[in-house]
N, C-alpha and C positions, 0 to 999 in steps of 0.2 A: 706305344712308346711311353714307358717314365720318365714325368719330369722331375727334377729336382733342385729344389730351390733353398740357395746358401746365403745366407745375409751374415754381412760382416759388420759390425759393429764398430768403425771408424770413430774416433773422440771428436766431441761436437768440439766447432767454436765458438767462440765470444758472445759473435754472431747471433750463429743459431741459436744456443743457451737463451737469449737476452729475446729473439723472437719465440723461442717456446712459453717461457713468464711472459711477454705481453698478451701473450694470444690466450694461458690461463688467465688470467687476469679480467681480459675481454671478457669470457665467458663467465666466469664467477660475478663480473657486474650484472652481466645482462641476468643472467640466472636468480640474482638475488643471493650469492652463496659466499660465504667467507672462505677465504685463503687457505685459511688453516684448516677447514673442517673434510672431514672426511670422503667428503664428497668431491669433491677440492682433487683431495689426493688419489681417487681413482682418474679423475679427469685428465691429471698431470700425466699417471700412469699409461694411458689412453692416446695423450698428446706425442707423449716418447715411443709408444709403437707404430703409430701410423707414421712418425717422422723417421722411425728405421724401413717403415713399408717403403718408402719412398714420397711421398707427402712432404715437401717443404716449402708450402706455405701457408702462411697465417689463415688466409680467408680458406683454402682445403681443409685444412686442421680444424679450424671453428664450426664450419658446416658438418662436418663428421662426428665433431663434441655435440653439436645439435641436434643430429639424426637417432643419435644415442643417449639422449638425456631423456628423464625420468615425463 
């Protein structure tokens, strides 16, 4: 049997928006890493797919940016 799997990309809210920045932010202290730096910006990127995987929450999300950091 094929599976196949359709994610829909639903617009965040406030909310979520405002819990995806805290939880970069989290990690960028803990890491040592500026906001702006490149690094930064794959993390963010990283943050936004696992919160389309289905991941919504902070302590998920951060432990996953963990697992995956350098």
């Amino acid at each position: 049997m094929k599976h196949v799997y359709v994610f829909q990309n639903a617009p965040m809210c406030g909310e979520e928006l405002a819990m995806l920045q805290g939880t970069l932010k989290r990690w960028c202290d803990e890491q040592h890493v500026d906001l702006s730096s490149p690094q930064a910006e794959r993390a963010a990127v990283e943050l936004i797919d696992w919160f389309q995987f289905g991941l919504k929450h902070s302590d998920q999300l951060i432990e996953m940016l963990r697992r995956n950091s350098p």
